[in-house]
Short mmCIF file of the C-alpha atoms (twelve columns), coordinates in Angstrom:
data_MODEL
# 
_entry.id   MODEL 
# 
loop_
_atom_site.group_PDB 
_atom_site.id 
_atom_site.type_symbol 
_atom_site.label_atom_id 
_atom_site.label_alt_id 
_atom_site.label_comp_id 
_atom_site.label_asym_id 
_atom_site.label_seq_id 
_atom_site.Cartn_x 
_atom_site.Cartn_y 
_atom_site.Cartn_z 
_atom_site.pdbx_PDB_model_num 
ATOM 1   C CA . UNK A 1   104.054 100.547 130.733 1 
ATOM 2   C CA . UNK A 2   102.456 98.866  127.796 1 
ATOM 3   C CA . UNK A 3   101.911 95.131  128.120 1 
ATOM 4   C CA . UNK A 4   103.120 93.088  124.848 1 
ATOM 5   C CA . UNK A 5   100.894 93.661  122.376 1 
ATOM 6   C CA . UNK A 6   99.489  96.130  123.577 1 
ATOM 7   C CA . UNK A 7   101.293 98.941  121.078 1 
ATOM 8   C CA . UNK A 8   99.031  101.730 122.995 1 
ATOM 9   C CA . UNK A 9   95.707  100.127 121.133 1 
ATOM 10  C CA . UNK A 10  94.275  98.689  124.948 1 
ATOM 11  C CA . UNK A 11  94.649  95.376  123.690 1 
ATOM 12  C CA . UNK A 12  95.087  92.754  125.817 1 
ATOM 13  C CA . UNK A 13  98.651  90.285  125.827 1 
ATOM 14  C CA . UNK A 14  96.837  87.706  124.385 1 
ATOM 15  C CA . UNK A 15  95.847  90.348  121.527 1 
ATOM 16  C CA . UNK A 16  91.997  90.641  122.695 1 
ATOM 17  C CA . UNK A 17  90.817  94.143  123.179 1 
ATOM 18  C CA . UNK A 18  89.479  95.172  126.057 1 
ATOM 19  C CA . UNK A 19  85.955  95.412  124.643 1 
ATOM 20  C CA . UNK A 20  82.492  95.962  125.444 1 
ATOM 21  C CA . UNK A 21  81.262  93.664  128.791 1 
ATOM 22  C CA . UNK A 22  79.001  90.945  128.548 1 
ATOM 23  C CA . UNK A 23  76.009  92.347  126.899 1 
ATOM 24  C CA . UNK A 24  77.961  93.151  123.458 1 
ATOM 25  C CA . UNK A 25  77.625  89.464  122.101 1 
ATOM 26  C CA . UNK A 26  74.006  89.790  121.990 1 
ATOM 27  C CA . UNK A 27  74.086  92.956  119.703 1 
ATOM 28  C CA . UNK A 28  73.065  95.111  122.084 1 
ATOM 29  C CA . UNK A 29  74.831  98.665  121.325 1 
ATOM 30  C CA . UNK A 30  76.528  101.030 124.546 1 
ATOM 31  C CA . UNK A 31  77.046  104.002 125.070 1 
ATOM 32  C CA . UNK A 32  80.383  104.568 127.406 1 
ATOM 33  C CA . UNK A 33  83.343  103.674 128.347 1 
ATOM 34  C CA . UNK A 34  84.618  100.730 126.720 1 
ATOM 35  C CA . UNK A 35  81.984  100.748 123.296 1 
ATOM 36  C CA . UNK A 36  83.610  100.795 119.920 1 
ATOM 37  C CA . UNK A 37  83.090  102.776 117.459 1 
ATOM 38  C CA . UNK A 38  80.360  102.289 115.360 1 
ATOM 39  C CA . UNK A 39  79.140  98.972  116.765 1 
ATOM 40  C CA . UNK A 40  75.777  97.860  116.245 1 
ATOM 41  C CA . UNK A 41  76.325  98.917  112.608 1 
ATOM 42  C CA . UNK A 42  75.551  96.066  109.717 1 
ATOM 43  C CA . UNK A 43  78.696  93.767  109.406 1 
ATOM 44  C CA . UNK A 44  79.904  93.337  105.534 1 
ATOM 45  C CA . UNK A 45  77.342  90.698  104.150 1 
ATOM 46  C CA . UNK A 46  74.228  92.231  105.962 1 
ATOM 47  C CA . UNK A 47  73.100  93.421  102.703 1 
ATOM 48  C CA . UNK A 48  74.039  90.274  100.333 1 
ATOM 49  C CA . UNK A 49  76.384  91.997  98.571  1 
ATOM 50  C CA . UNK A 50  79.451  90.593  100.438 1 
ATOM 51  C CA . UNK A 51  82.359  90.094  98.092  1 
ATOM 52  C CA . UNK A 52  84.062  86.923  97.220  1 
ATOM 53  C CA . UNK A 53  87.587  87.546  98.521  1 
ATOM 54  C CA . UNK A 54  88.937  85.100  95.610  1 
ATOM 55  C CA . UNK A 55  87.403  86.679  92.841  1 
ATOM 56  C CA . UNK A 56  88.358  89.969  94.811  1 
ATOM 57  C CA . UNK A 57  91.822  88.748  94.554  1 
ATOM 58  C CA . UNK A 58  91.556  88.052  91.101  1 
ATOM 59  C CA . UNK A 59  90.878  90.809  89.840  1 
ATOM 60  C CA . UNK A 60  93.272  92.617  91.334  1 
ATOM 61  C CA . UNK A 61  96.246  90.282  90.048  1 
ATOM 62  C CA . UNK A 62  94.702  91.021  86.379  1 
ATOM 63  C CA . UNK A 63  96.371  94.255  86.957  1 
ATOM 64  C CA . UNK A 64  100.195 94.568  85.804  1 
ATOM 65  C CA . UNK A 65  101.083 96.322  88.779  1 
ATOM 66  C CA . UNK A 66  99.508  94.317  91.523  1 
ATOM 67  C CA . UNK A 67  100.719 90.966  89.834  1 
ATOM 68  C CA . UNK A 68  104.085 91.948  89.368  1 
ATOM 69  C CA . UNK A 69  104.167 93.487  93.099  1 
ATOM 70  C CA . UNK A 70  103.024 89.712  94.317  1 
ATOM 71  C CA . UNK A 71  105.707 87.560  91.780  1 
ATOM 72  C CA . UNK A 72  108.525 90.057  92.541  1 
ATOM 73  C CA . UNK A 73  108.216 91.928  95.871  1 
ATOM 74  C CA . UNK A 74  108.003 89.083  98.719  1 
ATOM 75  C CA . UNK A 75  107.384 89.848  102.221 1 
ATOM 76  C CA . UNK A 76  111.659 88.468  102.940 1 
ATOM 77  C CA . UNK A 77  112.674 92.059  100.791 1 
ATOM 78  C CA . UNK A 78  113.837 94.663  103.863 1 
ATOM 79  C CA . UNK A 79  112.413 97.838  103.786 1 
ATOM 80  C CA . UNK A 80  114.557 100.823 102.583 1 
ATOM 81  C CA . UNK A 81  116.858 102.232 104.927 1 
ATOM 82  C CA . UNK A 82  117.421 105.625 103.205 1 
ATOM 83  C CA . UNK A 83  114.289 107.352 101.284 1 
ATOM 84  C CA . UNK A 84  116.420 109.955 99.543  1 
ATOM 85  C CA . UNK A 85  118.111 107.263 98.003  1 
ATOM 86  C CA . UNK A 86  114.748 105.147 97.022  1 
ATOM 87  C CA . UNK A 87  114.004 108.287 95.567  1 
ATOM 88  C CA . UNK A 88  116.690 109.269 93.243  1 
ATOM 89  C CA . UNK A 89  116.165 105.499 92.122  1 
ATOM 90  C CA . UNK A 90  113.046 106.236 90.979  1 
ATOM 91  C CA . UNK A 91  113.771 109.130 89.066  1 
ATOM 92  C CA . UNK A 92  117.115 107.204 87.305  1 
ATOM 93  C CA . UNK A 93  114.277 104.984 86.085  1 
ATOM 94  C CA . UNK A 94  112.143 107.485 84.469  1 
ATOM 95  C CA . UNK A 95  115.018 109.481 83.317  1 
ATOM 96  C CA . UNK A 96  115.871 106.346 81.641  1 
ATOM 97  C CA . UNK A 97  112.635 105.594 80.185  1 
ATOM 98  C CA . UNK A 98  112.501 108.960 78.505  1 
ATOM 99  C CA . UNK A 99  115.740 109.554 77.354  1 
ATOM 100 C CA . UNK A 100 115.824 106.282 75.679  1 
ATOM 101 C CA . UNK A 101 112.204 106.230 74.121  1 
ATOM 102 C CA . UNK A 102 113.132 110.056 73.014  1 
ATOM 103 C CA . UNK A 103 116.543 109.387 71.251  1 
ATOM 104 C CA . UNK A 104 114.368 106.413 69.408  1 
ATOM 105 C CA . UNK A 105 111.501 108.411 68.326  1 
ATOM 106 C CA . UNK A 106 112.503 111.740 68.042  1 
ATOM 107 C CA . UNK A 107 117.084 111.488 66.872  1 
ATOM 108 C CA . UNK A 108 116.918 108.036 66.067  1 
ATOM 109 C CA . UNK A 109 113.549 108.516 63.652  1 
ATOM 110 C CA . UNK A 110 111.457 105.719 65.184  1 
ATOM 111 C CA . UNK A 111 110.823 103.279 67.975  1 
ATOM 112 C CA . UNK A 112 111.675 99.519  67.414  1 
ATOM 113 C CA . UNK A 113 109.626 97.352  69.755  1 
ATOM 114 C CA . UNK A 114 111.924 94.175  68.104  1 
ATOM 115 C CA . UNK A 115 115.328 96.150  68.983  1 
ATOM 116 C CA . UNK A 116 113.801 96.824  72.399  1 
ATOM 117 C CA . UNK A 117 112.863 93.428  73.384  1 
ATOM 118 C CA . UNK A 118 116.025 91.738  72.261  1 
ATOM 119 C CA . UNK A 119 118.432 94.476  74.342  1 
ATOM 120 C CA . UNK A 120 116.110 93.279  77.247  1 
ATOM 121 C CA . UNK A 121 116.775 89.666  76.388  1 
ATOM 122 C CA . UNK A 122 120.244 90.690  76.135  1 
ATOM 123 C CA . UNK A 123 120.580 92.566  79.371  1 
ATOM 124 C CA . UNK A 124 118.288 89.482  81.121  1 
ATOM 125 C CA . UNK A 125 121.158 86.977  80.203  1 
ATOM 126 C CA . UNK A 126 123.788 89.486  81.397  1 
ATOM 127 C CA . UNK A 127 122.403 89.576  84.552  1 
ATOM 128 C CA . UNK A 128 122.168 85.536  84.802  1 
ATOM 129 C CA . UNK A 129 125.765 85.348  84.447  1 
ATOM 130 C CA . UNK A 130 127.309 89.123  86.560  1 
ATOM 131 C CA . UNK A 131 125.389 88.724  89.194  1 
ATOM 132 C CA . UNK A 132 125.956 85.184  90.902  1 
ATOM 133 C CA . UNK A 133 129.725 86.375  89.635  1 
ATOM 134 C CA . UNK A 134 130.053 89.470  91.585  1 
ATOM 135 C CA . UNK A 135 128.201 87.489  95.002  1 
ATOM 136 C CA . UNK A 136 130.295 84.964  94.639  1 
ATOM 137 C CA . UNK A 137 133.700 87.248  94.739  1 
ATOM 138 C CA . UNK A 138 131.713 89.017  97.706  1 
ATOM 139 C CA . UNK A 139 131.082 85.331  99.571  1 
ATOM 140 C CA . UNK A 140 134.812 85.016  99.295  1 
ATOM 141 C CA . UNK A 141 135.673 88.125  100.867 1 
ATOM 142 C CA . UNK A 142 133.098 87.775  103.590 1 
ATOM 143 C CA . UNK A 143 133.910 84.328  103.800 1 
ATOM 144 C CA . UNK A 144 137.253 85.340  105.897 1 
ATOM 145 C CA . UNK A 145 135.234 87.401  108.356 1 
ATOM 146 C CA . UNK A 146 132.563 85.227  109.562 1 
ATOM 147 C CA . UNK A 147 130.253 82.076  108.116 1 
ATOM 148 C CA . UNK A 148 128.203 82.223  104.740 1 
ATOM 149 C CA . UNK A 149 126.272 79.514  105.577 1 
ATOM 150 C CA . UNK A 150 123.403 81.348  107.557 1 
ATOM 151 C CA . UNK A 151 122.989 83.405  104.046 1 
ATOM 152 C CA . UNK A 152 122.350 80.614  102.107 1 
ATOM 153 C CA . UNK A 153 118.345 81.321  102.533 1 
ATOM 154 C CA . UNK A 154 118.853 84.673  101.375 1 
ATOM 155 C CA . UNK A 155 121.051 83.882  98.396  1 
ATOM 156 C CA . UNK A 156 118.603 81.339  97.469  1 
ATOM 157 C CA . UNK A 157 115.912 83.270  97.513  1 
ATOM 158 C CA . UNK A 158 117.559 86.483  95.170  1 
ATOM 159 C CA . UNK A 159 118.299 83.610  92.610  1 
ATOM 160 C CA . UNK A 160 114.367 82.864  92.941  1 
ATOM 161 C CA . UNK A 161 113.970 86.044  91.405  1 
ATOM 162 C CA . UNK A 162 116.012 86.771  89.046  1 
ATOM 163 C CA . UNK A 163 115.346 83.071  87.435  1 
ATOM 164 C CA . UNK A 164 111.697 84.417  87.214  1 
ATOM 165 C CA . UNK A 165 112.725 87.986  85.883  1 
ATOM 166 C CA . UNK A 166 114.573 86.421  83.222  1 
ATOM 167 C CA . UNK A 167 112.078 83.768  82.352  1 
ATOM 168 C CA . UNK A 168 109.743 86.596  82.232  1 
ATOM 169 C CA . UNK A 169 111.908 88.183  79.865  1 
ATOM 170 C CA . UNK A 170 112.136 85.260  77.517  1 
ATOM 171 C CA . UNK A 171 108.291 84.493  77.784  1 
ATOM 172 C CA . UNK A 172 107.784 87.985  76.605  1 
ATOM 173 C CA . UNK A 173 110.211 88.266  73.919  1 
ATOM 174 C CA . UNK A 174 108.758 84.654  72.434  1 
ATOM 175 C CA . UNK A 175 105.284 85.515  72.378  1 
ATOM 176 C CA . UNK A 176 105.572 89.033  71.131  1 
ATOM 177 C CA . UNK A 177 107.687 87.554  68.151  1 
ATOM 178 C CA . UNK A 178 105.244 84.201  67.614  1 
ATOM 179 C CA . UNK A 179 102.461 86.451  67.811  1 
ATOM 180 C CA . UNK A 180 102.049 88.360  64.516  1 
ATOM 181 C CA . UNK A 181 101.952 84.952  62.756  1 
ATOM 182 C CA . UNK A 182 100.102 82.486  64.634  1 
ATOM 183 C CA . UNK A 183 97.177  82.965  62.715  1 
ATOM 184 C CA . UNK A 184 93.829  83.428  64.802  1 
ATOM 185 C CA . UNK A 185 95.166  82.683  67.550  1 
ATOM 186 C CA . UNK A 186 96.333  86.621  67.930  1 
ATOM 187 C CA . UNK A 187 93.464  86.851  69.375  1 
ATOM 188 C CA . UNK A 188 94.905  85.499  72.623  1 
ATOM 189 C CA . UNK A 189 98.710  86.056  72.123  1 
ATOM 190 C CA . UNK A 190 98.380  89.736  71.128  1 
ATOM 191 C CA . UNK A 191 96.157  90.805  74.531  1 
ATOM 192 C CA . UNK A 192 98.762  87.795  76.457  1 
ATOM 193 C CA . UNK A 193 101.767 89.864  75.032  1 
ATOM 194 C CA . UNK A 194 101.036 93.058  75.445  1 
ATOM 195 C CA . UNK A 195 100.427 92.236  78.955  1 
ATOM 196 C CA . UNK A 196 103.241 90.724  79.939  1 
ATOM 197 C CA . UNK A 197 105.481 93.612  78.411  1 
ATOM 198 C CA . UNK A 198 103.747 95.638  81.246  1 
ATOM 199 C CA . UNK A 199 104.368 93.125  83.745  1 
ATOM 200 C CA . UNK A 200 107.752 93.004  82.869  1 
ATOM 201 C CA . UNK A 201 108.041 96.641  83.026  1 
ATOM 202 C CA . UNK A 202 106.371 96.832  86.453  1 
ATOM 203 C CA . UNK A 203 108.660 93.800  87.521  1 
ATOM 204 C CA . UNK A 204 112.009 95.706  86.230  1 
ATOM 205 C CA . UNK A 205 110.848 98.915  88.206  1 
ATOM 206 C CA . UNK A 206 110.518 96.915  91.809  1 
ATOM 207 C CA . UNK A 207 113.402 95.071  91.376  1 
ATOM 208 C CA . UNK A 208 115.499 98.263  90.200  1 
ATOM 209 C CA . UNK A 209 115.714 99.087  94.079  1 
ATOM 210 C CA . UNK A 210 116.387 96.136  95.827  1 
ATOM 211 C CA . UNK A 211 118.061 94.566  92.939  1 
ATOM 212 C CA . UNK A 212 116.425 90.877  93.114  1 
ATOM 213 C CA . UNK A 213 116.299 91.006  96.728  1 
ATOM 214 C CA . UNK A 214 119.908 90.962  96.987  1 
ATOM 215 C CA . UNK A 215 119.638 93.773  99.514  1 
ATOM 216 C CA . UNK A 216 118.119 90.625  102.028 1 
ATOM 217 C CA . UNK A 217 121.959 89.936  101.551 1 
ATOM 218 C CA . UNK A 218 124.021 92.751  102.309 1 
ATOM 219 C CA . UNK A 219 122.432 96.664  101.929 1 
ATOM 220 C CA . UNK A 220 125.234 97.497  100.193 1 
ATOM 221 C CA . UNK A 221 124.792 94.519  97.136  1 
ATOM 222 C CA . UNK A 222 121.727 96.762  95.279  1 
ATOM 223 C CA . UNK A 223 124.143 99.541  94.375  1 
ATOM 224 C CA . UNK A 224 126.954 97.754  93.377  1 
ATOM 225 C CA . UNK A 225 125.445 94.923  91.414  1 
ATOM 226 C CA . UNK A 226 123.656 97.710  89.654  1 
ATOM 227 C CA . UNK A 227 126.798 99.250  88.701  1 
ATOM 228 C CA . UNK A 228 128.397 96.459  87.242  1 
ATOM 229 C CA . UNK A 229 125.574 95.213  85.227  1 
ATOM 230 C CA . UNK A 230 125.275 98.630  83.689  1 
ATOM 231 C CA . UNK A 231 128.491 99.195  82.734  1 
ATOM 232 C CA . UNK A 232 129.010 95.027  81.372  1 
ATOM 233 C CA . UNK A 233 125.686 96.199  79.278  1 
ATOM 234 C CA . UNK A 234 126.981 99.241  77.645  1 
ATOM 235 C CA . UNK A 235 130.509 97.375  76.974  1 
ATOM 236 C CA . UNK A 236 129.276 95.383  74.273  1 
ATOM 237 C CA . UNK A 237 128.081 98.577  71.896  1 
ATOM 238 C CA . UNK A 238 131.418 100.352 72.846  1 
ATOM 239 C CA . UNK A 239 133.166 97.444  71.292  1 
ATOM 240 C CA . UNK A 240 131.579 96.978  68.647  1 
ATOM 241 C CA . UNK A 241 130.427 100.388 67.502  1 
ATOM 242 C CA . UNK A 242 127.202 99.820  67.625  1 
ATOM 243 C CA . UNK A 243 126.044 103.442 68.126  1 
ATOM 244 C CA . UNK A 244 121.985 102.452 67.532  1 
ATOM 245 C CA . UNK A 245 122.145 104.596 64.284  1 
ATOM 246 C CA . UNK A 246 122.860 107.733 65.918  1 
ATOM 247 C CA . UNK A 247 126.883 110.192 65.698  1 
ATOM 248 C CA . UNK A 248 129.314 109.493 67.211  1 
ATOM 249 C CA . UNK A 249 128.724 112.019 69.578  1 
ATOM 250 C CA . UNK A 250 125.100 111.552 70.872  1 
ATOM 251 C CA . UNK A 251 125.745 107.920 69.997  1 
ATOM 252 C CA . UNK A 252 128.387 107.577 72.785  1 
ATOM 253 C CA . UNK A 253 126.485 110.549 75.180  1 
ATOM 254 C CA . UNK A 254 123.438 107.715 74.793  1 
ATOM 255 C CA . UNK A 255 125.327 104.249 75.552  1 
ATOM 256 C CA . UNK A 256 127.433 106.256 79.073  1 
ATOM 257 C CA . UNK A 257 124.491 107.699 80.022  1 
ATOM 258 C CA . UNK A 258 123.426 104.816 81.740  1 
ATOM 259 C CA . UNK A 259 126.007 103.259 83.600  1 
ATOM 260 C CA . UNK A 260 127.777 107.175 84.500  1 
ATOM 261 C CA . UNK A 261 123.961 107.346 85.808  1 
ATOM 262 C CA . UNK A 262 123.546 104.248 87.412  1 
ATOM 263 C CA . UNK A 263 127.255 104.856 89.194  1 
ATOM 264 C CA . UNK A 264 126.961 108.172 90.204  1 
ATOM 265 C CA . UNK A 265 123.538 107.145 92.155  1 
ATOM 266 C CA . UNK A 266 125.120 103.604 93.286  1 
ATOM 267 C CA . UNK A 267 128.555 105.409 94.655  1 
ATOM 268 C CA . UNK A 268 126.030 107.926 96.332  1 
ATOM 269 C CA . UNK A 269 123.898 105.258 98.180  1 
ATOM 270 C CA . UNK A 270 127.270 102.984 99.108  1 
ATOM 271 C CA . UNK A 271 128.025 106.639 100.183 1 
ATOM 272 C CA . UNK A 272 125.297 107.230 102.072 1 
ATOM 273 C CA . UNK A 273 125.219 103.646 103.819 1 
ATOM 274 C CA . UNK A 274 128.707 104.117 104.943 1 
ATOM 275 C CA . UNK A 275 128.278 107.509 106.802 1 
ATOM 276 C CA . UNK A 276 124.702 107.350 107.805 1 
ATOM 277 C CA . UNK A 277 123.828 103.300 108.556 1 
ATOM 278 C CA . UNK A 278 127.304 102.178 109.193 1 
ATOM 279 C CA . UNK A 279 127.416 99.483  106.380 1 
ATOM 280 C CA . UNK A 280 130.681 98.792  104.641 1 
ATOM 281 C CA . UNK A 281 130.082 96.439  101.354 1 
ATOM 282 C CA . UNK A 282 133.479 94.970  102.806 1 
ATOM 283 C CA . UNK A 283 131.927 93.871  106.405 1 
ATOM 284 C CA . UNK A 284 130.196 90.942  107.101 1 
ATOM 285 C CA . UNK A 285 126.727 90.731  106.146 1 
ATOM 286 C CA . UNK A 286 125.492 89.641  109.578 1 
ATOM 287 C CA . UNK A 287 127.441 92.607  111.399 1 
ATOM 288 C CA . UNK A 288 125.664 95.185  113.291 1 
ATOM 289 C CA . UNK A 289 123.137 96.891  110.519 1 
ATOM 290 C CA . UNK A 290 124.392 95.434  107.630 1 
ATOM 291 C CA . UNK A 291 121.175 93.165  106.864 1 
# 
């Protein structure tokens, strides 16, 4: 039986390995039982060329990807419970991406960055206002089946993010627009810009699955919250008429896509939660395998 910490590596409960005897700490290499691999080889500054692990780090946040991964992915966010569903997420995202970029450029007869930006703005204060809604209708119903208070970290911490998506969204929107008519100073705001479109577009990719971290919540909160966001987005156009220059027909096919999309994948992962994991968007969030 494997001693704690041991996880089948022969490490020892206080996690030291059961290493080399006494002669290792002088540098001397063995042969044998007991001699790691490739010891007695140069350690990582033997050469000088040891990295800084700052400027290391760095570097790597200059990349959209890696920054937005730090800001909006925090180590509290559970891991998936069901790949096929992470999966069809993934693909409702790109599907997205192309159909909408496509009916701009190719039906529509060009893409307008301006329109873009403001539907995110748009969509960025829909979700400030739906989603602490919807929890709060949810914290009622759970309310009556055990406490909310133990949540409270959890809650707080989903607001956390979607305060920063949305402030990301504004930052965006005001710089891109400020921009083209500060002058020389679009030197800095054009390269500043154009980066934080792709951070925002990294950050609205990781969030798409666990839907500001609400999943830390309840599993089921993702799917639903996505739901209702998408179908509060598209309401607004369906009102008004606002078909984005296209026919009726496509222009109606192009405004449902997205929410039919976004329920047809959230009713198949509430779906697939139910059967498979045993979580019920109506149970308690700190029942058996609902967190």
């Amino acid at each position: 039986m494997t001693g704690q910490g041991g996880y089948g590596n022969n490490r020892a409960p206080g996690g030291h390995g059961h290493g080399p005897g006494p002669g290792a700490s002088h540098g001397h290499g063995r042969s044998g039982p007991g001699a790691s691999y490739g010891q007695g080889r140069p350690g990582p500054g033997a050469y000088g060329h040891r990295p800084e692990p700052g400027a290391v780090r760095r570097r790597k946040l200059a990349r959209p990807q890696n920054a937005a991964r730090v800001v909006f992915h925090p180590p509290w966010i559970p891991e998936p419970v069901d790949p096929l569903v992470e999966g069809l997420k993934r693909i409702r995202v790109v599907a997205g991406l192309v159909t909408a970029l496509g009916v701009y450029t190719v039906v529509a007869g060009g893409f307008s960055m301006k329109e873009a930006l403001e539907n995110v703005v748009v969509a960025s204060l829909v979700l400030l206002v739906v989603t602490p809604l919807t929890v709060g209708v949810l914290l009622v119903v759970w309310g009556s089946r055990g406490p909310i208070r133990p949540l409270r970290g959890s809650l707080w911490g989903s607001l956390n993010l979607l305060l920063r998506f949305v402030g990301t969204a504004l930052l965006t929107f005001t710089v891109l627009r400020v921009a083209p008519m500060s002058g020389i100073f679009v030197l800095v705001l054009g390269p500043l810009g154009l980066w934080l479109l792709a951070f925002l577009g990294c950050a609205a990719v990781r969030l798409n699955a666990n839907f500001f971290g609400t999943a830390a919540v309840h599993r089921a909160l993702p799917p639903v919250l996505a739901m209702v966001t998408a179908w509060l987005t598209a309401v607004p156009d369906l009102v008004t008429g606002d078909l984005h220059g296209l026919g009726l027909k496509l222009g109606v096919v192009f405004i449902l896509g997205a929410p039919v999309t976004v329920t047809a994948l959230g009713l198949l992962e509430t779906r697939r939660l139910r059967r498979h994991h045993g979580v019920r968007l109506r149970g308690h969030p700190l029942a058996h395998g609902v967190r």
